[in-house]
C-alpha positions as protocol buffer text, in pm:
chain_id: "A"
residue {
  index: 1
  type: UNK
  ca { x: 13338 y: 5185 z: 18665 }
}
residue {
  index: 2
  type: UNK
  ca { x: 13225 y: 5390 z: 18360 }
}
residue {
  index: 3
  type: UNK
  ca { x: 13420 y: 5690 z: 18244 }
}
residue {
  index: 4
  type: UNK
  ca { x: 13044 y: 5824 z: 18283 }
}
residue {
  index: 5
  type: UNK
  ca { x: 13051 y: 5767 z: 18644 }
}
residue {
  index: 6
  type: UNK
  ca { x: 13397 y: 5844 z: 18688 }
}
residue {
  index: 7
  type: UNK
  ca { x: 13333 y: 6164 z: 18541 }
}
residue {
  index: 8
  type: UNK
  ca { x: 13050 y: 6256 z: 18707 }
}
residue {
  index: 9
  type: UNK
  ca { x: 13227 y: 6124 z: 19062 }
}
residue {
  index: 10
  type: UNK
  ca { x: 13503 y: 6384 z: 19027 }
}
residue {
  index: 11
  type: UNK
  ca { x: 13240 y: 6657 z: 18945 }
}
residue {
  index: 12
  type: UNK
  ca { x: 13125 y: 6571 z: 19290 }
}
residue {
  index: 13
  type: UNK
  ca { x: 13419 y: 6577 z: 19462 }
}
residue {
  index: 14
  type: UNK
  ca { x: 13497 y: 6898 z: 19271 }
}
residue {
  index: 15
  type: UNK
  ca { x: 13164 y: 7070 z: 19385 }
}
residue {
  index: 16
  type: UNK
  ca { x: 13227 y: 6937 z: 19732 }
}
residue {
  index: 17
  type: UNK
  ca { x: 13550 y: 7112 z: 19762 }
}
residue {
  index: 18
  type: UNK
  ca { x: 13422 y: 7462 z: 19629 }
}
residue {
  index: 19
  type: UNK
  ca { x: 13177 y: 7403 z: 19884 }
}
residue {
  index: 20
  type: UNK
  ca { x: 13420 y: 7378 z: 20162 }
}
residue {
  index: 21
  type: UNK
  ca { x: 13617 y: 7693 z: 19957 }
}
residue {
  index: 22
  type: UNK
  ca { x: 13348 y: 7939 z: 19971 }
}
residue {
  index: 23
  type: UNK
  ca { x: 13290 y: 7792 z: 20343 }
}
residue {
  index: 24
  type: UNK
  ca { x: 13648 y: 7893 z: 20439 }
}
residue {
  index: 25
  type: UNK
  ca { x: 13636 y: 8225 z: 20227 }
}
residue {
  index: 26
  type: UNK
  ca { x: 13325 y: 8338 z: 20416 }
}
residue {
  index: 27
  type: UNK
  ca { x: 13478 y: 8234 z: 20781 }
}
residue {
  index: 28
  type: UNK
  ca { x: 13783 y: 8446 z: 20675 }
}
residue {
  index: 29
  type: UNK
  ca { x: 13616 y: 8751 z: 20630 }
}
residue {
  index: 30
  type: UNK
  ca { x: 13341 y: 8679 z: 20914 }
}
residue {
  index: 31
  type: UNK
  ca { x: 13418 y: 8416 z: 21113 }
}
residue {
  index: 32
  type: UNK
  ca { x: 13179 y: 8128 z: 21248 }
}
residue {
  index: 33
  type: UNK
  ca { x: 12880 y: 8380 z: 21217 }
}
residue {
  index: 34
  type: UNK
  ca { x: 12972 y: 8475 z: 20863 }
}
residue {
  index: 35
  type: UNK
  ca { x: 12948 y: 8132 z: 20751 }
}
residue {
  index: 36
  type: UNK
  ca { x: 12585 y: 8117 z: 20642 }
}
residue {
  index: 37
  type: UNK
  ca { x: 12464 y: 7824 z: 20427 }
}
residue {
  index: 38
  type: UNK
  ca { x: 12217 y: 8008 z: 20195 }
}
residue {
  index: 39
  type: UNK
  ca { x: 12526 y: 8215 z: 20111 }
}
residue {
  index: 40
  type: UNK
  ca { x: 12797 y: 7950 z: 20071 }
}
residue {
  index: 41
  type: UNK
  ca { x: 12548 y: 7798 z: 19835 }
}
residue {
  index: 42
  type: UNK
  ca { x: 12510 y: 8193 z: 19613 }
}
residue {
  index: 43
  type: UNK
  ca { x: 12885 y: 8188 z: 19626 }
}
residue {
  index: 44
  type: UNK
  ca { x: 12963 y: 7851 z: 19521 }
}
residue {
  index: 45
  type: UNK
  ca { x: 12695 y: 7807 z: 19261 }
}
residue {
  index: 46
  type: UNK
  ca { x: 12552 y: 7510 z: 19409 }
}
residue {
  index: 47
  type: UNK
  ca { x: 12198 y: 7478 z: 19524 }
}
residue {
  index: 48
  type: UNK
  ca { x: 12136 y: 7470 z: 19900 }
}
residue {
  index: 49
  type: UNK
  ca { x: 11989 y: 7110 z: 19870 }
}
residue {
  index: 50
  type: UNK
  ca { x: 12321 y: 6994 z: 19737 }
}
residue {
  index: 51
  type: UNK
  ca { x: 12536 y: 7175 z: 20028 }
}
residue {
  index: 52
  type: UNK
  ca { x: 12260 y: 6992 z: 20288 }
}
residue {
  index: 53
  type: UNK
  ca { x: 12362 y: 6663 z: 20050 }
}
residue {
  index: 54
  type: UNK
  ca { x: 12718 y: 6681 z: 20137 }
}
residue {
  index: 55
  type: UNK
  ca { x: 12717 y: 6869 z: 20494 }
}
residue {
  index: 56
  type: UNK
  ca { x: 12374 y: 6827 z: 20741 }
}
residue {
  index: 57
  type: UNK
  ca { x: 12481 y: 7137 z: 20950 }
}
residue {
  index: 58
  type: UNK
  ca { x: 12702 y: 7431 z: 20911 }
}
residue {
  index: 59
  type: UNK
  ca { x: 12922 y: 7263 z: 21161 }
}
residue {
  index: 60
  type: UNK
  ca { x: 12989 y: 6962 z: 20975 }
}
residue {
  index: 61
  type: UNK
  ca { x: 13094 y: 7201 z: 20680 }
}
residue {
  index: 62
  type: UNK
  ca { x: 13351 y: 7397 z: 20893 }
}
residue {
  index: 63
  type: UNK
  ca { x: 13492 y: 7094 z: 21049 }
}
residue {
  index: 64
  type: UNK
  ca { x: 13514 y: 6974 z: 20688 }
}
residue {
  index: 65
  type: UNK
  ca { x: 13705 y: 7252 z: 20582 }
}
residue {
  index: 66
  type: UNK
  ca { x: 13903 y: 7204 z: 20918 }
}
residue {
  index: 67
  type: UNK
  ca { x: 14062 y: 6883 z: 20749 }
}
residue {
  index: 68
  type: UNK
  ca { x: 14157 y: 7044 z: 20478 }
}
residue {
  index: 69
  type: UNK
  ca { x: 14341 y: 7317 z: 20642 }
}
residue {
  index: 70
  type: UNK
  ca { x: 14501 y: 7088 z: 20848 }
}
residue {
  index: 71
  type: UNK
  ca { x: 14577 y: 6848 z: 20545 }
}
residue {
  index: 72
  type: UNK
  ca { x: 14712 y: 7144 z: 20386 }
}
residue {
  index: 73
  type: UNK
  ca { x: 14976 y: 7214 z: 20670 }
}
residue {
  index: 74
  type: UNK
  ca { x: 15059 y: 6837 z: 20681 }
}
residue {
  index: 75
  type: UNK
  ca { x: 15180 y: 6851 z: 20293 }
}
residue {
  index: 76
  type: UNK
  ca { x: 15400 y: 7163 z: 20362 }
}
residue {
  index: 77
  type: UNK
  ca { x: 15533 y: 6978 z: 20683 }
}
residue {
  index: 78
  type: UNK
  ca { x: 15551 y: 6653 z: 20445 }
}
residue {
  index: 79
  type: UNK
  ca { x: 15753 y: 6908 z: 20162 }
}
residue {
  index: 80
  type: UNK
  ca { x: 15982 y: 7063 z: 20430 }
}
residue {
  index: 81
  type: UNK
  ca { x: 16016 y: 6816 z: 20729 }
}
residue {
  index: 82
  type: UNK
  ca { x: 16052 y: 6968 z: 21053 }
}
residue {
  index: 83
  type: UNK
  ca { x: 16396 y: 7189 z: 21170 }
}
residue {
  index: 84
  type: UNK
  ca { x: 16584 y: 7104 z: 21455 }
}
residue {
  index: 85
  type: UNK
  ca { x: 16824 y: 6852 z: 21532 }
}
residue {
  index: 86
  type: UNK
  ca { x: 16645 y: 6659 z: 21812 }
}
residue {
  index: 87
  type: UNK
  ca { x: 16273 y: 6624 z: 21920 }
}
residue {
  index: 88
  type: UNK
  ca { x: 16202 y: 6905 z: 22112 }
}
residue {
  index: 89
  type: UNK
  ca { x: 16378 y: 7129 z: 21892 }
}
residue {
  index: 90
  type: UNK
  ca { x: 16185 y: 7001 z: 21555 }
}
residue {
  index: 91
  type: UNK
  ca { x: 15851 y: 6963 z: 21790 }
}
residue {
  index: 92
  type: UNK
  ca { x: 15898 y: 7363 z: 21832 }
}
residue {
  index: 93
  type: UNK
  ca { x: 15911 y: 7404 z: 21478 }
}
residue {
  index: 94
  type: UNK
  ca { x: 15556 y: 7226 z: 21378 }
}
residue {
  index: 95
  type: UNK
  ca { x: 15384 y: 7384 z: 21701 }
}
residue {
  index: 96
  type: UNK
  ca { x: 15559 y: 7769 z: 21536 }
}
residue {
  index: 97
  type: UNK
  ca { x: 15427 y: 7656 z: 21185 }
}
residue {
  index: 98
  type: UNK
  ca { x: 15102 y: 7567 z: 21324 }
}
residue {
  index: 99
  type: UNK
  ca { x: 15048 y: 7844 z: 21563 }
}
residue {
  index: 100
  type: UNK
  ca { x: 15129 y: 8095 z: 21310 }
}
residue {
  index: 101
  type: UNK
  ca { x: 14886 y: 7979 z: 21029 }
}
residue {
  index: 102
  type: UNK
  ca { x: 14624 y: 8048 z: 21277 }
}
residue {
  index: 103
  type: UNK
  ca { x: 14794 y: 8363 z: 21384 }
}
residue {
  index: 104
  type: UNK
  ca { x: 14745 y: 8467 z: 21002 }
}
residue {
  index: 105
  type: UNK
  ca { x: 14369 y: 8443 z: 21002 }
}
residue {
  index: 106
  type: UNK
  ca { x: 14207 y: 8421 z: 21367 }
}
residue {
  index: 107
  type: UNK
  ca { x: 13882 y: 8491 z: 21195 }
}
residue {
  index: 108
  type: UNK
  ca { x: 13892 y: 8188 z: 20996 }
}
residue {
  index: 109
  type: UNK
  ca { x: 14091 y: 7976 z: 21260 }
}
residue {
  index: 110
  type: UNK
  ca { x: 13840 y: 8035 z: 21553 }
}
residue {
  index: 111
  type: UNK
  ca { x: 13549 y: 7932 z: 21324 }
}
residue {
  index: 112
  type: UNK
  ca { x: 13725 y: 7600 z: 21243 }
}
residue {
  index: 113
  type: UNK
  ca { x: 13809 y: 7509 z: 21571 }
}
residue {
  index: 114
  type: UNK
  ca { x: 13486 y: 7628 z: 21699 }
}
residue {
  index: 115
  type: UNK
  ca { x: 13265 y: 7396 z: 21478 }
}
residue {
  index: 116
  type: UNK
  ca { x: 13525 y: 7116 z: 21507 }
}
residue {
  index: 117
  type: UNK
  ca { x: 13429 y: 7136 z: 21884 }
}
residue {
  index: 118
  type: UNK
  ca { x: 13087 y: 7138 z: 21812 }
}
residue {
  index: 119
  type: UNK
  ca { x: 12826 y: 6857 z: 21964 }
}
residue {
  index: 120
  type: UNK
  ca { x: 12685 y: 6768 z: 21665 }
}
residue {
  index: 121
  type: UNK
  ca { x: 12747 y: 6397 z: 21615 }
}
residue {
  index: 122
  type: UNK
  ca { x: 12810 y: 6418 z: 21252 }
}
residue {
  index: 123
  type: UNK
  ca { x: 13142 y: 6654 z: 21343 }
}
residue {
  index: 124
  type: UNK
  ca { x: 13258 y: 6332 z: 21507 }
}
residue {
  index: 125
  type: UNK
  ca { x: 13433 y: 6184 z: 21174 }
}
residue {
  index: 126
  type: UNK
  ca { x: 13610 y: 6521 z: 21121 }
}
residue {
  index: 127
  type: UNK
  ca { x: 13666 y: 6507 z: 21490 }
}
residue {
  index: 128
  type: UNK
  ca { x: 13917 y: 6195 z: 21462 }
}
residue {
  index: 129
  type: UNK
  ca { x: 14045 y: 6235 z: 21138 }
}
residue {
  index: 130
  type: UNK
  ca { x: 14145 y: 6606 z: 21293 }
}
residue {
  index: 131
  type: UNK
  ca { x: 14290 y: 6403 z: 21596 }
}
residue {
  index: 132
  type: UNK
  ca { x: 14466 y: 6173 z: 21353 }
}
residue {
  index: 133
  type: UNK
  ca { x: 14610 y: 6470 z: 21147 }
}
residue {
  index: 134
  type: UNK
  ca { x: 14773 y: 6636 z: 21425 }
}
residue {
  index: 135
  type: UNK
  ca { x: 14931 y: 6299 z: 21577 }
}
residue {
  index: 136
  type: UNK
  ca { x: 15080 y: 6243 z: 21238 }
}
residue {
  index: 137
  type: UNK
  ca { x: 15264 y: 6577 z: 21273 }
}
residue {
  index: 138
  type: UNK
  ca { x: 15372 y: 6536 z: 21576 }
}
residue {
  index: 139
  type: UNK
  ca { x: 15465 y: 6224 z: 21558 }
}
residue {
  index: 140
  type: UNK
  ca { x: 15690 y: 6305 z: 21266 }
}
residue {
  index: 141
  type: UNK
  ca { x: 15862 y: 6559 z: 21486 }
}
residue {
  index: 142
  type: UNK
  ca { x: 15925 y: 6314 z: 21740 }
}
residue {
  index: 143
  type: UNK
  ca { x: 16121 y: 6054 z: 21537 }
}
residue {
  index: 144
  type: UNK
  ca { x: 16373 y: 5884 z: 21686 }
}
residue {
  index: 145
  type: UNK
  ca { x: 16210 y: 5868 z: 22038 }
}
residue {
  index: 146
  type: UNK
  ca { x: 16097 y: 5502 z: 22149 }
}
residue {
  index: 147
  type: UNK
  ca { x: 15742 y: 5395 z: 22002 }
}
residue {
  index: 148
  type: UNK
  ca { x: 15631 y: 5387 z: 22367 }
}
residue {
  index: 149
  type: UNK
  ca { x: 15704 y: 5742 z: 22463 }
}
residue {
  index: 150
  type: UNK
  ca { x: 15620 y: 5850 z: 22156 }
}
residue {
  index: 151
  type: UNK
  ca { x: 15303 y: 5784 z: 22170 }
}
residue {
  index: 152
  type: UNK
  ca { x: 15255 y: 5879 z: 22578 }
}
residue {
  index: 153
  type: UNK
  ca { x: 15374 y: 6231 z: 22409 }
}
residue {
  index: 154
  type: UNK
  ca { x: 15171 y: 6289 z: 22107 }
}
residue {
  index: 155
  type: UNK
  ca { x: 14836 y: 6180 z: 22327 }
}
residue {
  index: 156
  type: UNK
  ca { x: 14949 y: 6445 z: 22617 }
}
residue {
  index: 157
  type: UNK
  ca { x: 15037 y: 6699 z: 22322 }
}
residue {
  index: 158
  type: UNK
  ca { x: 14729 y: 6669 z: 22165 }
}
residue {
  index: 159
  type: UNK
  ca { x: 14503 y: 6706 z: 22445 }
}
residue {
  index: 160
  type: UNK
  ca { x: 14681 y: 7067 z: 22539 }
}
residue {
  index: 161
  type: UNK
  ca { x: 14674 y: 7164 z: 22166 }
}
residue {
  index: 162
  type: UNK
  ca { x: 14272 y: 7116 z: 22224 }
}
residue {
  index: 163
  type: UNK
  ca { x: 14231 y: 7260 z: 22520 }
}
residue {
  index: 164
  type: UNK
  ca { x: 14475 y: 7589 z: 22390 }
}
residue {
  index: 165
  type: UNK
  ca { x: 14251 y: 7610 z: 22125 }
}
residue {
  index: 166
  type: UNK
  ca { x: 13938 y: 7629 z: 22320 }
}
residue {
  index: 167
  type: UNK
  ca { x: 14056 y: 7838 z: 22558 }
}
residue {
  index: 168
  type: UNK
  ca { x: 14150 y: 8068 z: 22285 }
}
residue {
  index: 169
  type: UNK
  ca { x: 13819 y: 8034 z: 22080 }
}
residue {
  index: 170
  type: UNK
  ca { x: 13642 y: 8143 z: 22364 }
}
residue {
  index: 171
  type: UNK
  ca { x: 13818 y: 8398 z: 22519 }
}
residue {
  index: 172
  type: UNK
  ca { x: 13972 y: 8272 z: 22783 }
}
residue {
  index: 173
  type: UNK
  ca { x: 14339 y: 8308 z: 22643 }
}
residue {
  index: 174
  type: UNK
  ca { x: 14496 y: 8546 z: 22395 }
}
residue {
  index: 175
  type: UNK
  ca { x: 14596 y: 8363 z: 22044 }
}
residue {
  index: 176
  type: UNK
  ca { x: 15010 y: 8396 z: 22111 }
}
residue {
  index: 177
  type: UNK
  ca { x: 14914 y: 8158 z: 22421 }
}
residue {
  index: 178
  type: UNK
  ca { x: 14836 y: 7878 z: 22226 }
}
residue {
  index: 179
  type: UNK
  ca { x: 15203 y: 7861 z: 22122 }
}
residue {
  index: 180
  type: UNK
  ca { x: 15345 y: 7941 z: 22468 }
}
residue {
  index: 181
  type: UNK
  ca { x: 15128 y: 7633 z: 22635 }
}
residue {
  index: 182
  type: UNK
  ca { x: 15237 y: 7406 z: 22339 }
}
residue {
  index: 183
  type: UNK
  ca { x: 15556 y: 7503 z: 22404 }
}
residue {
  index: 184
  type: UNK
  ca { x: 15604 y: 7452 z: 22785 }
}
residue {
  index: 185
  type: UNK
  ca { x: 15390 y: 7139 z: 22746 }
}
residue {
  index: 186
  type: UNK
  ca { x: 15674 y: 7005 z: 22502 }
}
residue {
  index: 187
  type: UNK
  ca { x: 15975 y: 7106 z: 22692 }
}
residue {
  index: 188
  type: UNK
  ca { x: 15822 y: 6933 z: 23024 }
}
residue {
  index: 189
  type: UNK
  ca { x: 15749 y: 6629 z: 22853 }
}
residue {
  index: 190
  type: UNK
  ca { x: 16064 y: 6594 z: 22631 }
}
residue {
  index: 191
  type: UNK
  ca { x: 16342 y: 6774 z: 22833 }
}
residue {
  index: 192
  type: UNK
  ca { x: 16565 y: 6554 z: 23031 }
}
């Protein structure tokens, strides 16, 4: 590879990620219907054929930008491993972390998991790599439990995460619920 094409490869992956950015400044201060792709484009100084380049659909943006939150909170959870001096207990502390970044900004939150959610088949990617995100952190609470029940646990835990999340997103449960169903989810499945 040239230093030519390496260069301009980075400036690409650069102007991607101010992309995604302005995408989760904008769903901060309006949520999913403040995310409009004529202005993430203005804000980001791209033009609106090279946002349409890298995401189809405003939904593929979000759920773009949905990975990178979550990447985010893996790297802090990779920096300072999870508290607690058995499962459940260090389980608790990733669902707390988790629920209370979305706590922080329910604006911003409820547009990510709402596109994330989304039909459109090109969310599907972000879809698994979300579902592979969130394994890897709880999985990493779980250490020490067999492989076998491990794994029956992060698939169960998952699949209430989503549902909490949806339920929340569209008003069918208050935010601090998320954490409360994660919660007595974990302590059925892991107490003895």
């Amino acid at each position: 590879m040239s230093t030519h094409t390496a260069v301009a490869g980075a400036g690409q992956a650069a102007r991607r990620q101010r992309v995604v950015d302005v995408a989760v400044e904008l769903a901060a201060e309006g949520g999913y219907d403040g995310v409009q792709m004529r202005d993430v484009a203005a804000r980001a100084g791209v033009a609106l054929g090279t946002i349409y380049r890298y995401f189809p659909s405003k939904d593929q943006l979000l759920a773009a930008a949905q990975v990178t939150w979550a990447r985010r909170l893996q790297d802090r959870l990779g920096r300072r491993p999870p508290a607690g001096d058995d499962p459940l207990e260090r389980l608790l502390d990733v669902i707390g972390r988790a629920c209370r970044a979305i706590e922080r900004n329910q604006r911003l939150s409820s547009a990510l998991v709402t596109a994330i959610a989304s039909p459109d088949p090109g969310v599907h990617l972000y879809q698994a790599e979300m579902n592979g995100i969130v394994s890897d952190m709880f999985s990493q609470a779980l250490d020490g439990l067999d492989e076998e029940r491990q794994t029956g646990v992060v698939r169960v835990l998952s699949n209430v995460w989503f549902a909490a999340l949806i339920g929340w997103v569209n008003g069918w449960r208050q935010v601090r619920t998320i954490g409360e169903e994660m919660a007595f989810a974990a302590e059925v499945l892991l107490r003895p």
